[in-house]
N, C-alpha and C positions, 0 to 999 in steps of 0.2 A: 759567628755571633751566638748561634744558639747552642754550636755546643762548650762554648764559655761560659754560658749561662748554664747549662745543666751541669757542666764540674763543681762552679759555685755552690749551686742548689747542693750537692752534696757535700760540699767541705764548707757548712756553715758557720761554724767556727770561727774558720780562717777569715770566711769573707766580713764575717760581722767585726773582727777586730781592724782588718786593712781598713777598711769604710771608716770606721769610729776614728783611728788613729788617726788619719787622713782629713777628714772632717772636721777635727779639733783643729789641725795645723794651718788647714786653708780658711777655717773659719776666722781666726784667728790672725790670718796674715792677709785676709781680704777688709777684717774689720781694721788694721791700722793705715791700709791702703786707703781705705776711703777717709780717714781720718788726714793722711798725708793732702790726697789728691782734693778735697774740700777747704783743707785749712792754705795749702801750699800752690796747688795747683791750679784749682780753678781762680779765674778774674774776679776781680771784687765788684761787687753789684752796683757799681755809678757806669754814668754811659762813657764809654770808649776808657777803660779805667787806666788802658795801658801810656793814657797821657798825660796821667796824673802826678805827680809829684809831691814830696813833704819837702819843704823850704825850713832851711837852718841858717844862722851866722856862725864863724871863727874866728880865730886869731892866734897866730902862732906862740904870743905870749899868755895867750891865758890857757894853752894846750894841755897840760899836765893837770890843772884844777878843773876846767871845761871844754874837754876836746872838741864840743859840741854848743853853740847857745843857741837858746829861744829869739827869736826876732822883735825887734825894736819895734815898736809901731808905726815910728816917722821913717824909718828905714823902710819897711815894706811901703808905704806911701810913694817913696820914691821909686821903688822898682816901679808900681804898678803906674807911674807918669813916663820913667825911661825905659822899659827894659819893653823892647819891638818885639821880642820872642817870647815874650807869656802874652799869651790870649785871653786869660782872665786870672785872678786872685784873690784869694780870701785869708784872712785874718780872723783866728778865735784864741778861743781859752775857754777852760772848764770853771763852770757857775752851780753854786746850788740855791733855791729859791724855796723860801718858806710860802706853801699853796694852803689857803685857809679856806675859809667859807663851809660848804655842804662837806659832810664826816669830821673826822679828826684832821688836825693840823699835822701836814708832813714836808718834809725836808723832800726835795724833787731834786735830781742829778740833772744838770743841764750843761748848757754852753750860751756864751755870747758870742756874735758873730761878725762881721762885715754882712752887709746888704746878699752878697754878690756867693756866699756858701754854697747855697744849691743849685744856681747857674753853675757854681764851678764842679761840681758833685754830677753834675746834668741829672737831679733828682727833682721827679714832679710826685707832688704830693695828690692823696686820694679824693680827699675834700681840698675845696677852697684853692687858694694859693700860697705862695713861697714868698719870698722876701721879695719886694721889687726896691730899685734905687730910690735913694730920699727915703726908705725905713729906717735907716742906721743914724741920721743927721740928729744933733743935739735939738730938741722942744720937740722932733715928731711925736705922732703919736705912738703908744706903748704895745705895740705888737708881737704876736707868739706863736711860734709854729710848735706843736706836739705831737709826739710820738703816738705809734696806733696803740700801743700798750696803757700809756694814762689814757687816752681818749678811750677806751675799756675800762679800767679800774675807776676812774675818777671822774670822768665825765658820763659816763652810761652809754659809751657810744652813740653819742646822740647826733642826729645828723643834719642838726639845724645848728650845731654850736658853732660854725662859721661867723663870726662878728660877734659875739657871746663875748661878755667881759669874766675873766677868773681873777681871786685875787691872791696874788703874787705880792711877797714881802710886805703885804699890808698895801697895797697901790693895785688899782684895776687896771689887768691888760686886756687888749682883745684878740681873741684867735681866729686868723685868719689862716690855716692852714694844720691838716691834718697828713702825717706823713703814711708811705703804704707800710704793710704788714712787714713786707721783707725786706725794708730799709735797716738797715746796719751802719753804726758808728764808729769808727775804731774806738777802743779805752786803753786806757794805763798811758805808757808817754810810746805810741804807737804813732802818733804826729809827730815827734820832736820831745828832745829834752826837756828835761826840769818840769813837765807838764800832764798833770795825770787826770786824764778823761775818765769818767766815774764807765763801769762796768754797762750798764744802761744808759747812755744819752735820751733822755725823754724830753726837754725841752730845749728851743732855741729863744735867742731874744738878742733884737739888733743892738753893738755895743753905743752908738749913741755919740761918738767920741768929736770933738773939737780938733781937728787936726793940725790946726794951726799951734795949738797950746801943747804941743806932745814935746817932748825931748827929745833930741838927738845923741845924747850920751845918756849912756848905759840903759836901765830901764830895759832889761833882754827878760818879756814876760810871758811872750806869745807862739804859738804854732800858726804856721801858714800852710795854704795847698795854692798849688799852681797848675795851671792847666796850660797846657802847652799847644799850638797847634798838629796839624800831624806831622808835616813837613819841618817840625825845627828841630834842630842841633841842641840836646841839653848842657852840653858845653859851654857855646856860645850864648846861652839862655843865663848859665851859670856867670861868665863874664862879663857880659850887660848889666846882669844884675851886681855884683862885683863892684863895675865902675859908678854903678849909680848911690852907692854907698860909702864911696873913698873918701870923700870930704869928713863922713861923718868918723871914719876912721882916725884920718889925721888931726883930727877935733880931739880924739880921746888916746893920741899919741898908740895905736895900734893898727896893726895892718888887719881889716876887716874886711874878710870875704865869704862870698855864700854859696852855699851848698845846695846841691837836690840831690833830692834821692827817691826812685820810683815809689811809689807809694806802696805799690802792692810789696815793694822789700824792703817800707819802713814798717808794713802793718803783720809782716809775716815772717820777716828774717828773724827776728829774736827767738823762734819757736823752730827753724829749722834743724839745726842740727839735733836737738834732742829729739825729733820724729823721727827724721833718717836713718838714729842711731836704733831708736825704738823698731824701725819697718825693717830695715840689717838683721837684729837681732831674732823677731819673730821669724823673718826668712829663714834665717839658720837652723832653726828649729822645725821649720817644714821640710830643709833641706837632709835634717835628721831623723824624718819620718821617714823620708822618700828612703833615704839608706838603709835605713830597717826593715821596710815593706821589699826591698831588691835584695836584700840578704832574705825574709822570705822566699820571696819569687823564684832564687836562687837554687834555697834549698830542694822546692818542689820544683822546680826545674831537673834539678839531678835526682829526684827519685823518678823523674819518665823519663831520665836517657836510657832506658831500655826501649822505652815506645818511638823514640827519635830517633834510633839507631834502625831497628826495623823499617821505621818508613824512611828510614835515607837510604838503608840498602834496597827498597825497593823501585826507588827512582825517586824519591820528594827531594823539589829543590831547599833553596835556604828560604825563599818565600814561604813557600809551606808550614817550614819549619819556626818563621817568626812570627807569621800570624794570629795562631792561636795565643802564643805567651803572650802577643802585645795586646791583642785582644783583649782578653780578660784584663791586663794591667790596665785598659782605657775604663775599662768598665767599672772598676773599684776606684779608680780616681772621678769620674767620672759621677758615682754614686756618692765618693763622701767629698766634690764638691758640690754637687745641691745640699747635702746634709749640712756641710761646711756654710754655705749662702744661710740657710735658715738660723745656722748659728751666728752668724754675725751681723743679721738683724738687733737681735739679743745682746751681742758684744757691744755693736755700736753705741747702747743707750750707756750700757753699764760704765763701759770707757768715759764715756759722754761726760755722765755724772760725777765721774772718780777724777776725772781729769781737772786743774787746777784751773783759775780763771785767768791767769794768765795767758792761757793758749786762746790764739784767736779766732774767730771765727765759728764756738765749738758749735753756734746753735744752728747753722748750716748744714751740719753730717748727716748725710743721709744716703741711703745705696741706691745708686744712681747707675746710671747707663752704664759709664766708666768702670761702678763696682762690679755691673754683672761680667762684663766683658773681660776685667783680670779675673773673677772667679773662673772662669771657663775659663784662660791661657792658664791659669794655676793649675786649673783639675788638667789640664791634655798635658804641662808639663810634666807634669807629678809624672801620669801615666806612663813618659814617653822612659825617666829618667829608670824609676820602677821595673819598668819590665823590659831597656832595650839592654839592660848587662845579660839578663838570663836571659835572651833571648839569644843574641849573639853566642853566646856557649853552648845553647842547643845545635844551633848549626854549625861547629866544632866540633861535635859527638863523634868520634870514630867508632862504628858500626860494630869493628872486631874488637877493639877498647871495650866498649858499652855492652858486649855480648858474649864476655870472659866472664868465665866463672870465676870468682873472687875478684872481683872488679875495683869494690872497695876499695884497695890498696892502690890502685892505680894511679898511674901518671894522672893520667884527667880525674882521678878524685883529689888528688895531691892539688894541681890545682887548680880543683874546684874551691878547695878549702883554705887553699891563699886566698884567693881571691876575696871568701867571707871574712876573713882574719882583716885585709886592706881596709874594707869597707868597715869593720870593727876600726880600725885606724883613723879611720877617718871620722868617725861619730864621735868619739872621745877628742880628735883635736878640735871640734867644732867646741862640743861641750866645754872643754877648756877655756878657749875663747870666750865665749858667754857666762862662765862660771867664775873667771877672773874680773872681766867687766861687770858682772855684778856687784864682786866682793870688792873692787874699787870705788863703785856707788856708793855701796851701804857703809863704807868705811867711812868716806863725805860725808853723808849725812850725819853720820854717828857724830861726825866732831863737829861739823855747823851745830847739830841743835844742842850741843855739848859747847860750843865754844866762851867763851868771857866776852861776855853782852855790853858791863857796864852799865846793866840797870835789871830789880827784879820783873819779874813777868806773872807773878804769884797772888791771888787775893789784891788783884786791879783790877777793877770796872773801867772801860772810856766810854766816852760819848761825846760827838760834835753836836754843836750849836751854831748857828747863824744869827746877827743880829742885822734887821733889818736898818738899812739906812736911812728908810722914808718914817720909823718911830723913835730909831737910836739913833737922831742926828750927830750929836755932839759926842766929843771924847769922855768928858764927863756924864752921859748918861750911861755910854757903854763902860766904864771905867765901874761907876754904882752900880751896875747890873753885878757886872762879872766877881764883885764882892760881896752881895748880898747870898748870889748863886755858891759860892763856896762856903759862905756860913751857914748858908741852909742846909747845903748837903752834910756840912761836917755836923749840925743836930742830929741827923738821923743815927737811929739805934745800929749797932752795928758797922759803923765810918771810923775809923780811923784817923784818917786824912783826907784830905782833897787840897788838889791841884788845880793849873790848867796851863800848856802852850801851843803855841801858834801852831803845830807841826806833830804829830806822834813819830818818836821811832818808828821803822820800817813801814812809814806812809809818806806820801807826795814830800821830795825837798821841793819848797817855797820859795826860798829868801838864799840868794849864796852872794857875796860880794869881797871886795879886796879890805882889809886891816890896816890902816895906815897907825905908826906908834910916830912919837916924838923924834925929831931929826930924822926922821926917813924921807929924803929927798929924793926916791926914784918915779920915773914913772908908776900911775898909779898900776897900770897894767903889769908892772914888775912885783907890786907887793903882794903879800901873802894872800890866798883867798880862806874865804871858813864860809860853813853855812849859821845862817843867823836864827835866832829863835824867841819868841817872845814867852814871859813865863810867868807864876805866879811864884808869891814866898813860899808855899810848901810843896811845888812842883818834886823837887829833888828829892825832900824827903818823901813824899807820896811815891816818886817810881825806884825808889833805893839808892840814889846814884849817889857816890860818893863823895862828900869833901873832901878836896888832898891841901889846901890849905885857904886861910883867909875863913867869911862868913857867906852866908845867904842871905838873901834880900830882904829888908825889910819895910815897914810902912814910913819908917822915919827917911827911907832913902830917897823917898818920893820927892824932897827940896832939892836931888842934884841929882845929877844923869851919873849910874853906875852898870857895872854888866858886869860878868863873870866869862871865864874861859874855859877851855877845854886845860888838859894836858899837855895835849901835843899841839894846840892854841902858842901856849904858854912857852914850850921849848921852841917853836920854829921862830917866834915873833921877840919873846927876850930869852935869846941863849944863853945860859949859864948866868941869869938874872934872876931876882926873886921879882915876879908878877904885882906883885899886890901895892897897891898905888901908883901902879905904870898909867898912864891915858892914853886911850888910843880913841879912835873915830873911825868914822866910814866917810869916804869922802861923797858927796863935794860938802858934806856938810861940813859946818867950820867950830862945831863946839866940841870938847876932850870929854872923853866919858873916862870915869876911877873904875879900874880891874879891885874890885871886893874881897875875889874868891878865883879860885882851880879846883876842877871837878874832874871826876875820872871822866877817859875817851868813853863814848858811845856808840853800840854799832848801828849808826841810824840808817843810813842807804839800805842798806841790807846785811845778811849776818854774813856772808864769804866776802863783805869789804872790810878794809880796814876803816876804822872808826876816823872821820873827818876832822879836820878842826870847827871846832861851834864856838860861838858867842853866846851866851844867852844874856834878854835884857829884862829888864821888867815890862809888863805887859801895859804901864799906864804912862809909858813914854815912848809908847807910841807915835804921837804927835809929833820928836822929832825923829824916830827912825825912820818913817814911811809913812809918814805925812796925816796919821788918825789912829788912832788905836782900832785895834783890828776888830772885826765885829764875827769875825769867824775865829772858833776855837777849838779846842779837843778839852775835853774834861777827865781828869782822872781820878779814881776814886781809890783809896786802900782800904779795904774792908777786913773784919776779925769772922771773915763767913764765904762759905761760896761765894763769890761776886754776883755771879748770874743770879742767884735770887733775890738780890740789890735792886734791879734793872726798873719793877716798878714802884720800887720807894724814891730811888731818884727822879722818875721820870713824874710823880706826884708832887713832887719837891720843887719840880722847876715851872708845874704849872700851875702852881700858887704865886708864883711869881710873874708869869706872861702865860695865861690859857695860850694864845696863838702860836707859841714858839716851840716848836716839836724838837725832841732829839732824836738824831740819826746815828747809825751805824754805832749801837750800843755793844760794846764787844766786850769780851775779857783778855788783858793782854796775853794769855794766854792760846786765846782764838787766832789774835794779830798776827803771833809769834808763829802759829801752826799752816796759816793763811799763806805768811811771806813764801816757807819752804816745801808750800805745796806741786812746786815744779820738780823740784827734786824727789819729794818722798813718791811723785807721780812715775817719775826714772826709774828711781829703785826698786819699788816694787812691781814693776814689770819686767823690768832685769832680770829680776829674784823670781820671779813665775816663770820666765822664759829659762831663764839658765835651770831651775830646778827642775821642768819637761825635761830638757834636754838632758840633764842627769839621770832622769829616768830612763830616757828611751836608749841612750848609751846601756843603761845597767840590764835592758831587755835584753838590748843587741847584743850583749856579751853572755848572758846565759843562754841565749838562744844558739848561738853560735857553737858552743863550747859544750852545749846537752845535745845539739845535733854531732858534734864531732866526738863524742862521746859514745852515742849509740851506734856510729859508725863502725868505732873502732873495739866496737864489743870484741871480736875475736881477738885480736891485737893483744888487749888488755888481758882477755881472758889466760891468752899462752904466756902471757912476761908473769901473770901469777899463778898458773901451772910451772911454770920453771922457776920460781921461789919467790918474786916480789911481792912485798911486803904492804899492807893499804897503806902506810905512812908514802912510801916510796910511788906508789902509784896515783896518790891526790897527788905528789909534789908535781909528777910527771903532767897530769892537766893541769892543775895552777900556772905550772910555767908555759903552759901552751893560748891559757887566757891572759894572762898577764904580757907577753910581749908585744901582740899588737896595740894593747894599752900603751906599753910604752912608748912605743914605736909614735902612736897618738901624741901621747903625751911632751913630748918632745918637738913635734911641728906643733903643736896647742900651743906651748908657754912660747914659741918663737912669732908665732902670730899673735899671741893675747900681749907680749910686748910691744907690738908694730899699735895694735888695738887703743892698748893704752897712753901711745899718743896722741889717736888721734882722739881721745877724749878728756886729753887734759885739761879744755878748760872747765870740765864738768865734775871736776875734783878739788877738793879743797881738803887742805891737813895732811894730804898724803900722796906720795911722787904716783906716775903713773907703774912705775917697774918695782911697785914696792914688794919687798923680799917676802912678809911677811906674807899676804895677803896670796901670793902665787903659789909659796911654800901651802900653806892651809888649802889651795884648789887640788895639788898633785896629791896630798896626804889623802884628803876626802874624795881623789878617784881611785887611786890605789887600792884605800878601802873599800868601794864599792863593787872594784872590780873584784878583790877578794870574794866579796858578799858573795858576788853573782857566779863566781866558779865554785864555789863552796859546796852548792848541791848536786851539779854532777860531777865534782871529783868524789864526796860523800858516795854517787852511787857505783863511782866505778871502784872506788876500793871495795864494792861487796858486790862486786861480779862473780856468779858462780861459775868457775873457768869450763867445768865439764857441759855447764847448762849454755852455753855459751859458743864452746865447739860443736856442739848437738847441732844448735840452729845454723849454723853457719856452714 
């Protein structure tokens, strides 16, 4: 030990770059580990979580539009009276609640629930209590369990606010439960389809519902969790519940059955594979340091097989002989993984914050037991990987080999110097790997936020509103709001246009149902599905989207029920028809709505889908689409100005109209648009860091390589240009000596970055995974680097002075 530390102490250099180099890679691949092992690995924080389940319905006929549905209400009813294998169940959906009183009016992310949420969660709250039975029943009283987060912001943390009335949508509730600090909700549709949990859940509130009065067809709105005993089969759980639902099947002529799926891989699977690929990728790049620091290792290894050679012919065994090299290699992994630990404190947050919101769990990361324990298996393997090739070659050293005058030339320098040239091999096929899976990423994304949208993203404000039910009872109060609200906004200086519908592009789908047109006699489970959307007359025009034929809605259309299509609405439902005066419906309603208008497709799910079929209807016939005109909406705005410095002329605008009624999530569609593909530009640009390390430390390892085999072969060199070679002649002579273990690279690279590139195919959109284009530009741009990186010592060996050269040697 200590005389590994005194060679350090004098090659500080050396030690200061292995440590750093080292340091960066394990920092780096400890901080995505805890990111993996937090988000992926650890249990989700309800009791016994591994009992949990997300509850779904199906049907093989509506498989293609909804592989997946939200749950019926009277359907989960029934499980939780027949189904013997769930031990408890809960029933919700995501709510937003207008909280007034004391500060400003704001729009609060919640949920409504069943009674029975936190029984099934086994979540006990800090203050007060939870929901107990008979809170959810229609006339109870109005009760509210909140998050520790508003109970800080909004309530002052106050610890007597147990039985406290707040008010909610204009009506007093009372809080009877405050939840703890580290309670976590899933968001996004992390429950189940079609259903998107706001990113914060901060309040609950029982849903209240008349069970008797619910429907058994369709109406699929909800997410469910189940909690299962320990001892039962989620099989048999799955088929109980199954049976307890067939009536309601054959009621809507479809085979209906239901699903589970563990929760912790309904709340986590969506984010797996691109962390995997992410913890892969940084690996590779540690595994590219290690290569580097052992071609190090290597090289000072072979300049003491003179001192290896003497103590082997004086009796040292191979122990002897590996102990020191492994030594020190422990000690420089060793050093730059505490270095490495410090830095990915640091990494952690910065990740943290750069990382999209779609990943779950991110507020969780933290370096934990687990993180310290792979730093330390990181640092010894590094060490072990590092220093047991040179180590083994020491104990190879033949004594009279290693103690030949001009030894240089030797069998054992020969190779020694394969061996650096292998390991040159192998860094560039890694880099390859990484450097094509990059240039596959950032190809994706180039054409997702490049792609034909179907609507502009440019000089739009939005903003949601909620209208409360307990002051907008009727259609027609909501109806004269949401009209006044669009005439005010379009006074202001600066407006263009205004809008509003039901749903924004790339936010929560709402409303999806089947198309029934004239003489379509099939089951309805046979007909076409679209998703639905409610809209204003200058909707279209406000977000760009185009007329392809027919008109837009206007206020005279209000005396009779019309709507508008999509595109590809219009080709699936009348082929080789003209659209415009077709009637279609949704059933079971029984009255024909007049197609107006065809509008271009939109890519509303998301921008790597294809664009859906949509309906769109007006917003004040409501009443027959869904029973009330909707009191929740998204507003859009086209402005002739930055939008964002819009934000509070509108927000002054609408509270001349209702002080109480706050707007939420004021964004620019431009935000939205940058929001949606923040999971990707999250990919790529870690790709693109990882893969561009890794270019780098290839383009070390090849000059390093290539200036030690260089110096080597000073005499070499010196006598091919004493006997007439030419400097042209003798760069070529090293170029082709760095260059073919490149190749050599290069060739296991593209045969693995193609294996690579399937298994990331579904992380690619616009362009195949073996694309020509995209591999060609990785081997061009190593080529070149490896050029780069030979450049300077073949430059030095063409100005070998041959006599200065023999002299030394």
């Amino acid at each position: 030990m200590r005389h590994a530390l005194r060679i350090l102490a004098r090659e500080k250099a050396f030690a200061a770059f292995a440590i750093l180099t080292l340091a960066l890679g394990i920092g780096a691949v400890t901080t995505m580990f805890s990111i993996v092992d937090d988000v992926l690995l650890k249990p989700l924080v309800y009791k016994e979580p591994g009992r949990l389940y997300a509850a779904a319905e199906s049907a093989p006929q509506l498989g293609t539009t909804y592989p997946r549905l939200p749950v019926n209400a009277s359907h989960f009813r029934s499980w939780q009276e027949q189904c013997r294998s769930c031990e408890s169940a809960a029933l919700l959906n995501p709510a937003s609640f207008n909280l007034t009183g004391e500060g400003e009016p704001e729009q609060i992310e919640g949920a409504i629930c069943t009674w029975s949420l936190f029984e099934v969660l086994g979540v006990l709250p800090q203050l007060g209590r939870t929901f107990a039975e008979g809170d959810d029943q229609p006339g109870a009283n109005k009760f509210v369990v909140v998050s520790d987060s508003l109970w800080h912001r909004r309530l002052k943390a106050d610890p007597a606010v147990i039985g406290k009335p707040i008010q909610l949508d204009g009506e007093p509730h009372i809080v009877v439960g405050v939840l703890r600090a580290d309670f976590r909700f899933p968001s996004g549709d992390r429950l189940g389809p079609l259903n998107q949990f706001p990113k914060h859940t901060e309040i609950f509130k029982p849903m209240g519902f008349n069970w008797a009065e619910l429907s058994r067809v369709g109406q699929f709105n909800f997410a469910a969790l189940i909690r299962l005993p320990a001892s039962a089969d989620p099989a048999r759980a799955e088929a109980e519940m199954t049976a307890a639902i067939a009536d309601a099947g054959r009621d809507m002529k479809i085979n209906l059955s239901s699903r589970l799926v563990p929760l912790q891989e309904q709340v986590t699977g969506g984010s797996r594979r691109a962390l995997m690929l992410l913890l892969a990728a940084v690996g590779a790049v540690l595994l590219i340091v290690c290569v580097n620091l052992g071609n190090l290792m290597l090289v000072r290894a072979n300049e003491r097989a003179r001192d290896a050679a003497i103590r082997r012919a004086l009796g040292a065994g191979a122990g002897h002989l590996l102990r020191p090299i492994l030594t020190e290699s422990m000690l420089i992994a060793l050093g730059g993984g505490a270095l490495g630990l410090l830095l990915a404190y640091g990494g952690i947050r910065v990740l943290v914050n750069a990382a999209p919101v779609d990943i779950p769990r991110l507020d969780e990361v933290h370096v934990s037991f687990m993180t310290l324990l792979f730093a330390f298996c990181a640092s010894a393997g590094c060490g072990i990987l590092c220093g047991l090739w040179p180590a083994i070659r020491a104990t190879a050293v033949e004594p009279a080999d290693a103690l030949r005058s001009g030894s240089r030339s030797s069998t054992a320098g020969r190779v020694r110097q394969r061996s650096r040239e292998w390991l040159v091999g192998l860094e560039v096929a890694l880099s390859t790997v990484l450097l094509v899976v990059a240039a596959l990423l950032g190809v994706s994304f180039f054409r997702v936020t490049n792609v034909e949208r179907g609507y502009s993203v440019d000089r739009i404000l939005t903003a949601d509103l909620s209208l409360p039910s307990s002051r907008y009872e009727t259609d027609n109060q909501r109806i004269l709001f949401h009209q006044r609200a669009l005439e005010q906004i379009e006074t202001l200086p600066g407006v263009r246009s205004a809008g509003l519908i039901s749903s924004l592009p790339l936010k929560a789908q709402v409303w999806g149902d089947t198309i029934s047109k004239e003489g379509d006699t099939r089951p309805r489970a046979e007909r076409p599905g679209a998703h639905f959307r409610f809209v204003s007359e200058r909707y279209f025009e406000t977000m760009g989207i185009a007329l392809r034929q027919g008109r837009f809605p206007t206020s005279r259309d209000r005396s009779h029920k019309v709507a508008l299509v999509s595109e590809s609405a219009a080709r699936k439902v009348w082929p080789g028809e003209n659209p415009l005066g077709k009637l279609l419906r949704n059933d079971p309603r029984p009255e024909w709505v007049e197609v107006i208008g065809v509008v271009a497709d939109v890519r509303t799910e998301s921008l790597d889908k294809q664009p859906p079929m949509m309906v769109y209807v007006p917003y004040w016939d409501g009443a027959y689409w869904q029973g009330g005109v909707w009191g929740n909406a998204t507003y859009v705005i086209r402005t002739s100005q930055d939008p964002s410095t819009m934000a509070n002329a509108v927000r002054s605008a609408m509270r001349k109209l209702d002080a109480e009624l706050p707007l939420a999530n004021v964004l620019t569609m431009r935000e939205i648009l940058s929001e949606s593909v923040g999971s990707r530009r999250f990919q790529t640009l870690l790709a693109g860091v990882f893969a561009g390390a890794a270019l780098l430390m290839a383009c070390l390892g090849i000059y390093g390589v290539i200036s030690y085999s260089v110096t080597r072969r000073t005499n070499e060199i010196g006598i091919r240009i004493a006997l007439g070679a030419q400097a042209p002649q003798v760069s070529m002579l090293v170029l082709r000596q760095g260059i073919q273990p490149v190749l050599g690279g290069l060739v296991v690279g593209v045969a693995a970055a193609l294996a690579a590139g399937q298994l990331i195919s579904s992380f690619l959109f616009g362009t195949e995974p073996r694309d020509p284009a995209a591999i060609s530009a990785v081997v061009v741009m190593l080529l070149l680097v490896a050029a780069v990186a030979c450049w300077a010592p073949a430059r030095r060996a063409s100005r070998i002075d041959p006599m200065a050269a023999l002299r030394n040697e």
